[in-house]
LOKOLTI-649099 format. One record per residue (C-alpha): x, y, z. Coordinates in steps of 0.1 Angstrom, whole numbers, plus 5000, padded with zeros to 4 digits. Example, Ala and Ser with C-alpha at 12.3 -4.5 7.8 and 13.67 -1.06 7.14 Angstrom:
<nodes>
<node u="5123" v="4955" w="5078"/>
<node u="5137" v="4989" w="5071"/>
</nodes>
This chain:
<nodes>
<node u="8894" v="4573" w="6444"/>
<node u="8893" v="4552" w="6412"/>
<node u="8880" v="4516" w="6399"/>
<node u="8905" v="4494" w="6387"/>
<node u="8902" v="4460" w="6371"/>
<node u="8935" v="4448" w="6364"/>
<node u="8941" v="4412" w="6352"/>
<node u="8950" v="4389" w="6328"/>
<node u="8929" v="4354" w="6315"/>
<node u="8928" v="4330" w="6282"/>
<node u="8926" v="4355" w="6258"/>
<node u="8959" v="4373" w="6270"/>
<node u="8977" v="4347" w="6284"/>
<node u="8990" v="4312" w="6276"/>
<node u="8983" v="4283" w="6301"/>
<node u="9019" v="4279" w="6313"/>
<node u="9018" v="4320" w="6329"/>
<node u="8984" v="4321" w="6341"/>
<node u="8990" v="4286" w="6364"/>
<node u="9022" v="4313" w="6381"/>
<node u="8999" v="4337" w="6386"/>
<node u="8970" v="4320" w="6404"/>
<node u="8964" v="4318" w="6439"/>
<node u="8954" v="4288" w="6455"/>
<node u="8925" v="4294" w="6484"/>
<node u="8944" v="4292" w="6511"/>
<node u="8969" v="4320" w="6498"/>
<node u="8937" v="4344" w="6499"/>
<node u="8937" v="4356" w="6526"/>
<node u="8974" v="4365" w="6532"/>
<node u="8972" v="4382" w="6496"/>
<node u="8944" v="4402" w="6499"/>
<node u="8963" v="4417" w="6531"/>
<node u="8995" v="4421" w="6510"/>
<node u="8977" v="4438" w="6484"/>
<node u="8964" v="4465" w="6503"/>
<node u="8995" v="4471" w="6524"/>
<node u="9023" v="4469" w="6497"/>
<node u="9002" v="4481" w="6465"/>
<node u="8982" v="4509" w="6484"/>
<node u="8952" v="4493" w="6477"/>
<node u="8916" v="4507" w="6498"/>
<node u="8897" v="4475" w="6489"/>
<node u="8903" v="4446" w="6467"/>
<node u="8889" v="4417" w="6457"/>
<node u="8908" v="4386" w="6438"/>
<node u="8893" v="4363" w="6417"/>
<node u="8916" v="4334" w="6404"/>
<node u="8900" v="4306" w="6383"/>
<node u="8915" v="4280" w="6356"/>
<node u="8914" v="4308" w="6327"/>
<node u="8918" v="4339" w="6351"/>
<node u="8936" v="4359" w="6375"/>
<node u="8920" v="4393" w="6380"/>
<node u="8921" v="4421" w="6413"/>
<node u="8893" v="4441" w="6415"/>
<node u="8905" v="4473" w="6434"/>
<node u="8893" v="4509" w="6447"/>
<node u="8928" v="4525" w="6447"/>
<node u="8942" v="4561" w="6449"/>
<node u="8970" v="4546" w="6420"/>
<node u="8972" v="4568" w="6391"/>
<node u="8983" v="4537" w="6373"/>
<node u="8989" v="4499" w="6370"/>
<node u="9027" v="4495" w="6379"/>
<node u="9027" v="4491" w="6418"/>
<node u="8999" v="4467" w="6415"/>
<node u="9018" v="4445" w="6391"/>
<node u="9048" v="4447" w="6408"/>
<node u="9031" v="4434" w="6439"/>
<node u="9017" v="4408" w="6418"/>
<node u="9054" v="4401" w="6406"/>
<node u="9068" v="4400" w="6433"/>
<node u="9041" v="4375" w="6453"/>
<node u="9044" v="4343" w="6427"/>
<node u="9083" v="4355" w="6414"/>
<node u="9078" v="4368" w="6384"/>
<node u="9089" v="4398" w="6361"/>
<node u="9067" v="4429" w="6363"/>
<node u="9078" v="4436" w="6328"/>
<node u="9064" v="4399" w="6320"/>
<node u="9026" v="4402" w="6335"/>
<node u="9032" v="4439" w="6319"/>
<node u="9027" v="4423" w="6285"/>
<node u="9000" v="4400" w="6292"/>
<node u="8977" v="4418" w="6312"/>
<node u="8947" v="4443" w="6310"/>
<node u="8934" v="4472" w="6329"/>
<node u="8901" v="4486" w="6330"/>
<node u="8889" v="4518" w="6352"/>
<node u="8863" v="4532" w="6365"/>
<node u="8832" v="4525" w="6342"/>
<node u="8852" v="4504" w="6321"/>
<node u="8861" v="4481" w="6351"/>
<node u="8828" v="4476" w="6358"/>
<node u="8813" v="4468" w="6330"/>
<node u="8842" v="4441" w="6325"/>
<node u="8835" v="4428" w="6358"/>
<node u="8798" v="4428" w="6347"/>
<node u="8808" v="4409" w="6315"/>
<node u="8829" v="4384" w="6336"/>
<node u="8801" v="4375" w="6357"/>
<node u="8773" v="4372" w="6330"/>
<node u="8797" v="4347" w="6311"/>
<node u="8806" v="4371" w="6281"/>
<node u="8845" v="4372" w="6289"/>
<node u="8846" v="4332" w="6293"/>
<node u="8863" v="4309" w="6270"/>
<node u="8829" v="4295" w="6269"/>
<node u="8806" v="4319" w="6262"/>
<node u="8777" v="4325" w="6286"/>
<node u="8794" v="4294" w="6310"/>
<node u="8775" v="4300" w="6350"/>
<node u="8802" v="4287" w="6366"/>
<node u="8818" v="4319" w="6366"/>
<node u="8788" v="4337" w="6389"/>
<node u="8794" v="4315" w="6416"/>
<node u="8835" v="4315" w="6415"/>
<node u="8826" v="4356" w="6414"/>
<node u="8804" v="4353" w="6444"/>
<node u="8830" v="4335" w="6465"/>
<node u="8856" v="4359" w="6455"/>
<node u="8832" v="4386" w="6474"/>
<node u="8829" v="4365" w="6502"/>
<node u="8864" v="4358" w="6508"/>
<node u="8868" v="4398" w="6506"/>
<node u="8848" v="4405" w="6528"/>
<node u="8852" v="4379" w="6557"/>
<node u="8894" v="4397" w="6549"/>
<node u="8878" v="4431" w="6558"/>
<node u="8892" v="4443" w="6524"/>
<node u="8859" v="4453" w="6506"/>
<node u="8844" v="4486" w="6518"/>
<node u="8812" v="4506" w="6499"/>
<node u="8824" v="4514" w="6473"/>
<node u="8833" v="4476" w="6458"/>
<node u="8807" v="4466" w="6477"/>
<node u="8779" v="4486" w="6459"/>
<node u="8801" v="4471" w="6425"/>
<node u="8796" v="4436" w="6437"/>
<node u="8762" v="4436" w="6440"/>
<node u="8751" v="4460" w="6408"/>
<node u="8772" v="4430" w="6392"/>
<node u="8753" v="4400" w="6409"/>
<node u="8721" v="4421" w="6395"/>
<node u="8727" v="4424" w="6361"/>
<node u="8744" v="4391" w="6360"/>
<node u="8711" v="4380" w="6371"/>
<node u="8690" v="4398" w="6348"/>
<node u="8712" v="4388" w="6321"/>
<node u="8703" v="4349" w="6325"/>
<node u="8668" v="4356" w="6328"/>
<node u="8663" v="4380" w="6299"/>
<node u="8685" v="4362" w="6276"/>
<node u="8688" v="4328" w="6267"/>
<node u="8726" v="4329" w="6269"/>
<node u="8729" v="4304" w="6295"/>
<node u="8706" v="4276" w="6266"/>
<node u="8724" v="4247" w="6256"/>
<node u="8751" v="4237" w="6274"/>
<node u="8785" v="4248" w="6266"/>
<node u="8814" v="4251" w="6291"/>
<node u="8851" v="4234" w="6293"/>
<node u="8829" v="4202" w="6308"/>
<node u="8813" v="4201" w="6275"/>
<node u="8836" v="4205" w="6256"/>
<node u="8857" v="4179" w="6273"/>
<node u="8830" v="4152" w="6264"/>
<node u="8821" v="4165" w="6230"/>
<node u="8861" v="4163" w="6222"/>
<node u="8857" v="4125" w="6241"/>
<node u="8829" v="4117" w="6215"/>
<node u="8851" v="4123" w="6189"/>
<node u="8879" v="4097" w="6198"/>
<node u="8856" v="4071" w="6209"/>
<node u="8829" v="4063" w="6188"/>
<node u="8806" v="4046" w="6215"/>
<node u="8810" v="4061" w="6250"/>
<node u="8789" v="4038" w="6268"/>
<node u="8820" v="4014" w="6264"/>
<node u="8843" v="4034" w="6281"/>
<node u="8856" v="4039" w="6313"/>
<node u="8863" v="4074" w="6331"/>
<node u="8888" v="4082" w="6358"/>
<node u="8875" v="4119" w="6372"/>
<node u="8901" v="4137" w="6395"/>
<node u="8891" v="4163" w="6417"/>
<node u="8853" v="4168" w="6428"/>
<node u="8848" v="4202" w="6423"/>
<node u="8819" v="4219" w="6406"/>
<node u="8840" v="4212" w="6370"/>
<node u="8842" v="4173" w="6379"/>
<node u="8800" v="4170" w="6387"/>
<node u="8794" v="4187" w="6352"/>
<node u="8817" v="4164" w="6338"/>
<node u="8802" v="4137" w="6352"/>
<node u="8767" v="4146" w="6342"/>
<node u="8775" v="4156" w="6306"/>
<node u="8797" v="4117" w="6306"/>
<node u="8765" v="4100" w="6321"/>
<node u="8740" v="4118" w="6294"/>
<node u="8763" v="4111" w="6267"/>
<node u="8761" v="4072" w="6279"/>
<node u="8791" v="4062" w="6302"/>
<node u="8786" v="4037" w="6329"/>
<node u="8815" v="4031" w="6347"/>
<node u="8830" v="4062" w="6362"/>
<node u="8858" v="4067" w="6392"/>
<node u="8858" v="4099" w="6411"/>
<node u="8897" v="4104" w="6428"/>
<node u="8898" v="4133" w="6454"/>
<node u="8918" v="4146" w="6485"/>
<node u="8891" v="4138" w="6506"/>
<node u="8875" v="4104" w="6503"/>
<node u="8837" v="4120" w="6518"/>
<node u="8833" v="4141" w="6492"/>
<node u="8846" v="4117" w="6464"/>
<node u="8817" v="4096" w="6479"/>
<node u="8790" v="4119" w="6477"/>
<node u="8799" v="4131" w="6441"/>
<node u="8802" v="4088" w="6431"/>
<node u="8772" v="4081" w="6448"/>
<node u="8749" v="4108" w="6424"/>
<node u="8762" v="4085" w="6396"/>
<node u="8766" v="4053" w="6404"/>
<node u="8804" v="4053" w="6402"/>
<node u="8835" v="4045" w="6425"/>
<node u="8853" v="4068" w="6452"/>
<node u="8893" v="4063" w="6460"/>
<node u="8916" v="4086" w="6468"/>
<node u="8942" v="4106" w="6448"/>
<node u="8967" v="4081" w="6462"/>
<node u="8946" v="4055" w="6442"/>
<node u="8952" v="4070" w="6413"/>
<node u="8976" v="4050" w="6391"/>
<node u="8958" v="4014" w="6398"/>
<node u="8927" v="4031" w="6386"/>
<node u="8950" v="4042" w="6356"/>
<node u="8950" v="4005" w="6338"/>
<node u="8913" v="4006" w="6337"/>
<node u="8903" v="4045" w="6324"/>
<node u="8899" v="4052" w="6291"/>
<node u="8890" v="4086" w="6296"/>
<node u="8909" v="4108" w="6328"/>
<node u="8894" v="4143" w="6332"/>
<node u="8914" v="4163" w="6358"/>
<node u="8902" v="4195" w="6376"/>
<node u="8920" v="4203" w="6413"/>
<node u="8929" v="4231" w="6429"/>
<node u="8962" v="4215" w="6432"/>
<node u="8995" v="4238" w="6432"/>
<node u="9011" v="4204" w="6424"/>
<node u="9007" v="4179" w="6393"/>
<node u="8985" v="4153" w="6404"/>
<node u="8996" v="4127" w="6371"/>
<node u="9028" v="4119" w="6363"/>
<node u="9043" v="4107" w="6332"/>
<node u="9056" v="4079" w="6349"/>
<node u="9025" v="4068" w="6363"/>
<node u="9011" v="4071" w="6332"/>
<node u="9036" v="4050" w="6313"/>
<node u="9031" v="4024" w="6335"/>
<node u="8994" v="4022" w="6335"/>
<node u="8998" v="4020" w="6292"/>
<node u="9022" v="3989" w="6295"/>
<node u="8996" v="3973" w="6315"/>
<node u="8964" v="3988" w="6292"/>
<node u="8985" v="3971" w="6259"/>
<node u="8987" v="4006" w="6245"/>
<node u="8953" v="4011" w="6245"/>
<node u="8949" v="4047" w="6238"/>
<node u="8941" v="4073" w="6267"/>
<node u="8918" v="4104" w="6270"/>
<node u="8930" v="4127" w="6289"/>
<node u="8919" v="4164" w="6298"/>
<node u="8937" v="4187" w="6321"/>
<node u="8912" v="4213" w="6330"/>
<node u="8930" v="4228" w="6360"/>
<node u="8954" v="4259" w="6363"/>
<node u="8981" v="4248" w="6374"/>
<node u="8977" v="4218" w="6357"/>
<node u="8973" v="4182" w="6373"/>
<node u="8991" v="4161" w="6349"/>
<node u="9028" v="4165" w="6338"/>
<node u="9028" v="4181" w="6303"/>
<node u="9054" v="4155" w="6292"/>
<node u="9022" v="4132" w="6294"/>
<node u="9014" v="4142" w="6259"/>
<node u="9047" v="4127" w="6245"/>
<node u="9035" v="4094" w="6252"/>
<node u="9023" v="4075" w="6224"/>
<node u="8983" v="4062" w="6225"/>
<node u="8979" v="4090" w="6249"/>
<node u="8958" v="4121" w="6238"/>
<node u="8961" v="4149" w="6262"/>
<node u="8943" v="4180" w="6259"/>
<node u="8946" v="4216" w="6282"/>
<node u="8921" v="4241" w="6285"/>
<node u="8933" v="4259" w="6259"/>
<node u="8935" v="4227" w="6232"/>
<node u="8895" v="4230" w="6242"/>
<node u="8889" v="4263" w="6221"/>
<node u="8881" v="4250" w="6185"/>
<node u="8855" v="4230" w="6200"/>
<node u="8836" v="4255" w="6226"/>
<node u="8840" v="4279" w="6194"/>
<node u="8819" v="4251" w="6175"/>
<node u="8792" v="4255" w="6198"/>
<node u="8795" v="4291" w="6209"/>
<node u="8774" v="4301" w="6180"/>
<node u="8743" v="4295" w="6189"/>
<node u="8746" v="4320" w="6218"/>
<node u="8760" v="4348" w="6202"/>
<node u="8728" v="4367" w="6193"/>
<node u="8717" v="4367" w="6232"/>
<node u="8754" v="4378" w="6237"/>
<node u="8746" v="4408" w="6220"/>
<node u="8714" v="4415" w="6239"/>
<node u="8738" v="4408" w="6271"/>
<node u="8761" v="4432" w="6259"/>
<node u="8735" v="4458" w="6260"/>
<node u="8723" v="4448" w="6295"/>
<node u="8760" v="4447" w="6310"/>
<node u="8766" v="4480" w="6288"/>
<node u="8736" v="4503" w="6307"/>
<node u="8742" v="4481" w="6338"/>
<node u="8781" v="4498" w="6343"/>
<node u="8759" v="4532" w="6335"/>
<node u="8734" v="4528" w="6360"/>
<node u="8762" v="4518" w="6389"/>
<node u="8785" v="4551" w="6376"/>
<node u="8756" v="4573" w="6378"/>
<node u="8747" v="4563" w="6411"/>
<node u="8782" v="4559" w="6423"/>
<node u="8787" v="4601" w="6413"/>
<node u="8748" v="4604" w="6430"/>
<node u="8770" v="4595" w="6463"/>
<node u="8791" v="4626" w="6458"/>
<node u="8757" v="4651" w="6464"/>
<node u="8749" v="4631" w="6497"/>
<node u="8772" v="4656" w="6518"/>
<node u="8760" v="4684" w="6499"/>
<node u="8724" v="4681" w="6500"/>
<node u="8727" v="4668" w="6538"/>
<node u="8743" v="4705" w="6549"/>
<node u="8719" v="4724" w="6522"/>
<node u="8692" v="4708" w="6543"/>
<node u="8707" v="4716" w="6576"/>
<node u="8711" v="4749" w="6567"/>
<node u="8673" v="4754" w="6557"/>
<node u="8662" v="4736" w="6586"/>
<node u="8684" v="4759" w="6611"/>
<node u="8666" v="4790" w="6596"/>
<node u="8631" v="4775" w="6599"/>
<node u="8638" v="4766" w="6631"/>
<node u="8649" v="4805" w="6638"/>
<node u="8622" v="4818" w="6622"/>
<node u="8593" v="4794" w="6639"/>
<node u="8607" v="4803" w="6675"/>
<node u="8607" v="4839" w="6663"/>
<node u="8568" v="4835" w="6654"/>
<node u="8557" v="4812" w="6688"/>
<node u="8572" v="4841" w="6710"/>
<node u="8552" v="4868" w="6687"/>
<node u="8521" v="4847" w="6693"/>
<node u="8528" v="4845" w="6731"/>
<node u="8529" v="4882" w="6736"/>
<node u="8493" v="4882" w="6716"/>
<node u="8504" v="4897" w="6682"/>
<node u="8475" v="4889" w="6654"/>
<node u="8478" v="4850" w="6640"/>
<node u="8476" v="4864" w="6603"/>
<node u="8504" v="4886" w="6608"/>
<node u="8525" v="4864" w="6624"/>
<node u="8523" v="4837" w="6597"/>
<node u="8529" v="4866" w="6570"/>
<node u="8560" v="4878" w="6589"/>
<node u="8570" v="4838" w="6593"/>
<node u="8566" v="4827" w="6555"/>
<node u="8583" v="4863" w="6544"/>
<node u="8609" v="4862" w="6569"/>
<node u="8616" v="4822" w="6561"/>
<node u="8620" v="4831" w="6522"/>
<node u="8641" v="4864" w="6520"/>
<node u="8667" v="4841" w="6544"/>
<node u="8664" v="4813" w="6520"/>
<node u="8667" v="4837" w="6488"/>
<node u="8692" v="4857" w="6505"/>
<node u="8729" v="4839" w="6499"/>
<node u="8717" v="4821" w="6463"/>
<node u="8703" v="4858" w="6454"/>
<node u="8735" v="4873" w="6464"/>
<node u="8756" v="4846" w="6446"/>
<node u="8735" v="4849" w="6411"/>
<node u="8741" v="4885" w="6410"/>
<node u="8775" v="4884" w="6412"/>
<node u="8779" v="4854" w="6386"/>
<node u="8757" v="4875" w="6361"/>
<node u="8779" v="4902" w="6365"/>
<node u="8810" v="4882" w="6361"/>
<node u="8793" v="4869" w="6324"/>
<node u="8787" v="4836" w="6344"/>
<node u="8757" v="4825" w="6328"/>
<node u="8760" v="4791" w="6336"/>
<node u="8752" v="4796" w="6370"/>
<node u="8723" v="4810" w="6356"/>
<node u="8716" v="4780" w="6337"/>
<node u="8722" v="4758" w="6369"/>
<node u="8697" v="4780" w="6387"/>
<node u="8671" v="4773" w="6366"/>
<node u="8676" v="4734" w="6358"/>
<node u="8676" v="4732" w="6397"/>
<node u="8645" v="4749" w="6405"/>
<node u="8630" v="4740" w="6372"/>
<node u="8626" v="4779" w="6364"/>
<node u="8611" v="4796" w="6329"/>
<node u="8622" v="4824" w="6321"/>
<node u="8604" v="4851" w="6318"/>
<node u="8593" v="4857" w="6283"/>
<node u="8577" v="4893" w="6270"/>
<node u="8548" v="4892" w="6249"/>
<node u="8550" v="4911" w="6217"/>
</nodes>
């Protein structure tokens, strides 16, 4: 049985593939089940976020193909396509790119948190599927540790950087006094409230939150003073926004471009901010061939998350070391699991002859043999059965020029051997 991470994410992928190749919640479940049926899978776990798709697998495959045609075949695309744009990892390898996923060093923003938590839920979803078994398991949570250890030991996670950052740094740029403006916030995700609070620090005062659901548009508007309405709401709210950050889990664009026209008519072509942080994408990319708009995807957001990536790079390194002897420690004790069966029958085996041995010695003490002698007989009789098969077996090796059972011997007993004195 082997580890496979096999994926593919922002630095692999543009926009445009990875929004095919993501699975929306409520495909989960179904997928996880098609995964391990058609692609042979034992466990898996998927985890599908704005700049990633990856599957986290314990699989008897010898290589990536089935998997990607699964994954081909499941959103309609060409094998020989996600062939070219996507990664595999195994066994320690895969886990310590999982572990670098988790601890924020494989983001687009370096040392972002989000990440952790999207992690965390893929696990969850696997196992309430029934698809994760001890052996992903134990991955999970040696990953959730040295994630952890990596936030606390290093100050990667120190001034803020992520794609909600960067959104407002980039809306700083175009308008030179933010407490002026207006936002229009779609979606009220974890992205939307970091938006949100990064807009409010940076001094905006009137912000609209549009969701799905009006409830939980309401609790997010409510933390900052600002207004709730529904997606449906969307293009009056338009006229007034001067800056529209949009993050769904919509399989759907949210925005269209002629939503958007009409809203500019009605603004007098004053210019729009707009930021498309979801995969797939909420607003029509034929947005951004509107004049007075400026429309930016995740991946326009790169230049400026690389501006302020810098000051994290020298914990990165000391994460990279953690993450490194992190994958060690879970490989070691992964191959510690292959002695358990061993050792358990070693000690069955001693026990069975002690247990021979100590009835052999109560029924000498019943018929009145002498206490010393019996012990003598029972710590004599208990060793040349316990010598008897390794004694046997070392022989032979040694006169088969096998001297590294020999070697073995002695590491396992921690044995000298005996040296002559001149």
């Amino acid at each position: 049985m082997a580890l496979l991470a096999l994926g593919i994410n922002h630095k692999t992928a543009s926009v445009s593939i990875r929004e095919k190749v993501a699975f929306a919640p409520e495909q989960m479940a179904d997928a996880l089940a098609q995964a391990c049926q058609l692609a042979h899978l034992k466990e898996v776990a998927i985890l599908s976020t704005c700049n990633r798709t990856e599957l986290y697998c314990s699989t008897e495959l010898e290589g990536t193909r089935a998997l990607l045609e699964w994954l081909g075949s499941y959103h309609s695309l060409d094998p020989d396509e996600l062939q070219t744009c996507s990664y595999a990892h195994w066994d320690q390898s895969a886990a310590q790119h999982m572990m670098r996923v988790a601890s924020g060093l494989d983001s687009l923003v370096l040392g972002e948190p989000q990440i952790l938590g999207q992690l965390k839920s893929s696990y969850a979803v696997s196992q309430s599927a029934g698809v994760v078994g001890a052996e992903l398991d134990r991955l999970f949570q040696q990953t959730f540790a040295v994630a952890k250890k990596v936030r606390t030991d290093t100050a990667i996670g120190e001034n803020p950087v992520s794609v909600a950052y960067a959104s407002v740094s980039l809306a700083q740029h175009i308008f030179t006094d933010l407490s002026q403006s207006k936002a229009l916030l779609i979606g009220a995700g974890e992205t939307i409230e970091l938006v949100a609070r990064h807009l409010s620090e940076a001094g905006v005062k009137q912000m609209t939150v549009a969701n799905r659901t009006l409830a939980r548009a309401e609790v997010l508007a409510e933390e900052f003073n600002a207004k709730a309405i529904l997606l449906g709401d969307i293009p009056e709210a338009l006229e007034d926004a001067d800056i529209v950050i949009s993050s769904t889990a919509s399989q759907l664009p949210i925005l269209g471009k002629g939503a958007v026209e009409s809203a500019l008519k009605k603004r007098k072509h004053r210019p729009v901010f707009m930021v498309d942080i979801a995969v797939p994408r909420d607003i029509e990319h034929e947005v951004a061939d509107l004049d007075d708009v400026y429309l930016y995807t995740v991946d326009d957001l790169k230049e400026v998350i690389e501006e302020n990536v810098r000051s994290r790079e020298s914990a990165a390194r000391e994460a990279e070391a953690l993450v490194e002897a992190g994958a060690m420690e879970f490989i070691r004790q992964l191959r510690s699991l292959g002695a358990v069966e061993t050792v358990m029958s070693l000690r069955q085996h001693a026990e069975k002859l002690r247990d021979a041995e100590l009835e052999k010695a109560l029924r000498q003490l019943n018929n009145g043999k002498d206490a010393e002698t019996v012990l003598n007989n029972l710590a004599r009789g208990l060793t040349n059965k316990l010598m008897h098969s390794p004694t046997v077996q070392l022989r032979k090796a040694s006169a088969e020029g096998r001297d590294d059972y020999l070697e073995i011997a002695q590491d396992l007993y921690q044995l000298s051997p005996n040296l002559k004195e001149d």
